[in-house]
N, C-alpha and C positions, 0 to 999 in steps of 0.2 A: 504494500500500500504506500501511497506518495503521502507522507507528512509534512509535505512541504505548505500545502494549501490545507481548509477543512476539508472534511471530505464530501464534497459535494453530491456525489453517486448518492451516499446514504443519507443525506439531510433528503433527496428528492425521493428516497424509496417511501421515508417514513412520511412525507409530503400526501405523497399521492396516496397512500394507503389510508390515511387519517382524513385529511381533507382541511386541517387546524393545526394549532400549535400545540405543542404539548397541554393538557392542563395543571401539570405542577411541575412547575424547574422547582427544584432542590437547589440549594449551593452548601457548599463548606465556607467555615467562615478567617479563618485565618490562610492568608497566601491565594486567595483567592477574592475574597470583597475584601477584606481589608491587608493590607500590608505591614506587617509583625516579624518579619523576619529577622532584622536588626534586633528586634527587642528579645525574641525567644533565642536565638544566638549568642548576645550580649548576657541571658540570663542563664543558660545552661552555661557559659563560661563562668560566671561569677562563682555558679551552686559548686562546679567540680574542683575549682582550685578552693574553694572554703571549706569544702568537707572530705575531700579526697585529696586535696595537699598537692593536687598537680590538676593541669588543663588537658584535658582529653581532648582529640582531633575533632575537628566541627565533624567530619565524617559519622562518628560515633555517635557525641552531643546531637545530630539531628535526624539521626536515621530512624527516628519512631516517632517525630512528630505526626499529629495526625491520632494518635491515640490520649487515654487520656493522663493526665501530669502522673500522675503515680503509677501506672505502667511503664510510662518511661522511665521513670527512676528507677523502678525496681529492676531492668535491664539493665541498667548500670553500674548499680551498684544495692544489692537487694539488703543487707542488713543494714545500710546505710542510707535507703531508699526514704523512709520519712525526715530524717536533716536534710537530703537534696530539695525533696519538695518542698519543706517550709526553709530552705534558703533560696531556693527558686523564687516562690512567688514572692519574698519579700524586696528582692530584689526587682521584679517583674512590674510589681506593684508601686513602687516608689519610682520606677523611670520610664512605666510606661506610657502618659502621653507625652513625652521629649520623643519616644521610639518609632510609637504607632503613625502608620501614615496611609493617607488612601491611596490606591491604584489607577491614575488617568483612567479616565472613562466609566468606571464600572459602574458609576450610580446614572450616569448618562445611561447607560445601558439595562439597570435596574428600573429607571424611570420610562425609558421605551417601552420595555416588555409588558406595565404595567397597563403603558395607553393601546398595547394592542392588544389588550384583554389576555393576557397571561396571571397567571396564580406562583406568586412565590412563597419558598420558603427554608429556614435555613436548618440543617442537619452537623452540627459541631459538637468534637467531644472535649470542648470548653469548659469547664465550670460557669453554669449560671452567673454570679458575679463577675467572673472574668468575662462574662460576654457581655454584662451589662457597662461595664468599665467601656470596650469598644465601641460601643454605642454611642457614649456618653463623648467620646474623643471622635468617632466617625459615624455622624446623626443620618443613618440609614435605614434605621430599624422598620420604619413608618413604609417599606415598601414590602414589608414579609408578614404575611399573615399567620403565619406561625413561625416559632424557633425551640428546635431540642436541643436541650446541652446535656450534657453528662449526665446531672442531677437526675434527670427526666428518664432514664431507662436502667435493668441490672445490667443490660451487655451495651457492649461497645463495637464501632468500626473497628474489622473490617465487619463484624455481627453484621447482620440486615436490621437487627431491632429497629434502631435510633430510625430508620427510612420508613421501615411499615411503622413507626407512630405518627410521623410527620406525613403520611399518605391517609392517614386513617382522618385525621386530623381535618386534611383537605379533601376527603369521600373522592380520592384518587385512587383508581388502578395502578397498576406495577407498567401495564402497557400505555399507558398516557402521560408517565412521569420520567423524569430524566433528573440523575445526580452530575452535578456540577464539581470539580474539586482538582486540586494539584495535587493528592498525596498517591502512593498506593494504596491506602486503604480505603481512600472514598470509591477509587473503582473498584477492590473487591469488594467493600460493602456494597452497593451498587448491581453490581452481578451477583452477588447473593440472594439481593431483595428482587431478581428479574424484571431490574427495569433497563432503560438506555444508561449510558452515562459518559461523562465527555468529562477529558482530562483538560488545562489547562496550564501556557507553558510561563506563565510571571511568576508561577509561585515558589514554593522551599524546593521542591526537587526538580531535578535533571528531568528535561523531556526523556531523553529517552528508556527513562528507569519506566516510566510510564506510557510511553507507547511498548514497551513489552507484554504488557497486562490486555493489550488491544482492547482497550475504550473503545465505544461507538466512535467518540467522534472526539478531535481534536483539536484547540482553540489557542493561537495564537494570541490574541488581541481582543478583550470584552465588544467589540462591537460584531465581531464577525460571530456570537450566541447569537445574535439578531435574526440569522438566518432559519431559526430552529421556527422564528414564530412568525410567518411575513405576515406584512398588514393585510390586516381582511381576513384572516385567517382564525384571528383569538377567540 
């Protein structure tokens, strides 16, 4: 398949077959609507030279973003995994809006999809408060009719849970929704839950860790999602 463009072949199968836009985009909410990656970089740095006495390779430090804070710690360093987490977020928490930043376009593009009659909503395995925090620093919230964070389910991405609440939510099918996200776990959670799901390349990982996992469909640039919902369509 050519990554070089989206993939247009499939945006027109699912076209023609529906006749509309999806009715529930899904997104992830870090590395993909908003931009955290400075901050959760800068904060896994902090946590590992404070409690593990040296700085692990960003390699390391970011390879399970996308899950939630205390999974990742615990792959780190498991008897040591609750002083990471509470030296994490307190560092997280005192420097996160200097960190946090939004991503050109993507509320342009949040605001489109909205006027052509699409349904959003977001799927993060954030902690509640931390999701309220990027809110509060990047005022988006008011375009998602629902958001599950962490709190909200017992399993987590790559789980399908966190997707079928936030489908249940929006009286969505699996075949009318589509997950949005930069991680690998949003695309397996996503193909677990049997719906589409579209990788995205601004965020924490390498495309091509993620065009490995063969997403439906893959997005350069928040404007070229547009194409999932054309006008007239919603």
């Amino acid at each position: 398949m050519d990554w070089s463009q989206p993939d247009r072949k499939q945006i027109e199968v699912f076209l023609n077959a529906a006749n509309k836009c999806f009715r529930a985009f899904l997104f992830d909410l870090d590395g993909t609507i908003v931009d955290t990656i400075d901050l959760i970089r800068e904060s896994f740095r902090h946590a590992s030279r404070e409690v593990l006495g040296r700085q692990l390779p960003d390699e390391v430090l970011m390879a399970n973003v996308g899950q939630p804070l205390m999974t990742q710690m615990e792959k780190l360093g498991a008897e040591r995994a609750r002083q990471l987490y509470e030296t994490y977020r307190r560092f997280n928490h005192s420097h996160h809006d200097e960190l946090i930043r939004p991503y050109a376009g993507v509320e342009d593009l949040l605001k489109e999809l909205v006027l052509r009659g699409a349904r959003l909503g977001i799927v993060t395995s954030k902690s509640r408060d931390t999701v309220n925090m990027a809110f509060r620093s990047i005022p988006v919230e008011s375009y998602f009719e629902t958001v599950v964070a962490a709190d909200d389910t017992d399993f987590h991405k790559p789980h399908p849970q966190p997707l079928m609440l936030a489908m249940r939510r929006m009286d969505a099918a699996p075949d009318e929704s589509v997950y949005i996200g930069d991680s690998p776990f949003d695309i397996k959670a996503g193909q677990a839950a049997g719906i589409r799901t579209a990788a995205v390349g601004w965020g924490i990982f390498a495309p091509q860790r993620l065009k490995e996992l063969e997403p439906d469909f893959y997005f350069e640039k928040p404007d070229e999602i547009l194409d999932l919902c054309p006008p007239g369509k919603g």
